[in-house]
C-alpha positions, 0 to 999 in steps of 0.5 A: 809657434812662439819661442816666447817664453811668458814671465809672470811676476812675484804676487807673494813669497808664501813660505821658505824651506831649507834643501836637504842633503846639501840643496839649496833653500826654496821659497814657495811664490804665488804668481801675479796673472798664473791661475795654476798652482803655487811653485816652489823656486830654488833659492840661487834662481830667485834671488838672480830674478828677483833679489828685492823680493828675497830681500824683502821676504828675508827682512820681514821673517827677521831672516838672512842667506848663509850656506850651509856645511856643502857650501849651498845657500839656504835661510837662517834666522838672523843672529842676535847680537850677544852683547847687548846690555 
């Protein structure tokens, strides 16, 4: 018996959610070599275990990390800048 756990890596970030009453954001992830089913990963794990992945999801959906009012993580849209001519 092994108390080797198996690591599967990011195949593709599918999709994000923002937690309700105060959780933190979740994104749904595709596992490169995982026959089962897509699983959701909250935010704080993810981005600790895979920061380029988050990173690189967040800048193609034109996204960015903030809190929220209890101070959890989530996903916003990305402020536009108000001052542009």
């Amino acid at each position: 018996m092994s108390d080797v756990e198996e690591q599967f890596f990011v195949k593709e970030v599918l999709r994000h959610k923002n937690g309700r009453r105060g959780k933190s954001s979740e994104f749904l992830v595709k596992w490169e070599g995982y026959d089962g089913e897509d699983s959701w990963v909250p935010l704080p794990r993810f981005f600790k275990d895979c920061p380029e992945e988050v990173q690189e999801y967040l800048e193609k959906n034109n996204l960015e990390m903030c809190r929220n009012r209890s101070g959890k993580q989530i996903i916003c849209p990305k402020e536009t800048p108000k001052n542009l001519p």
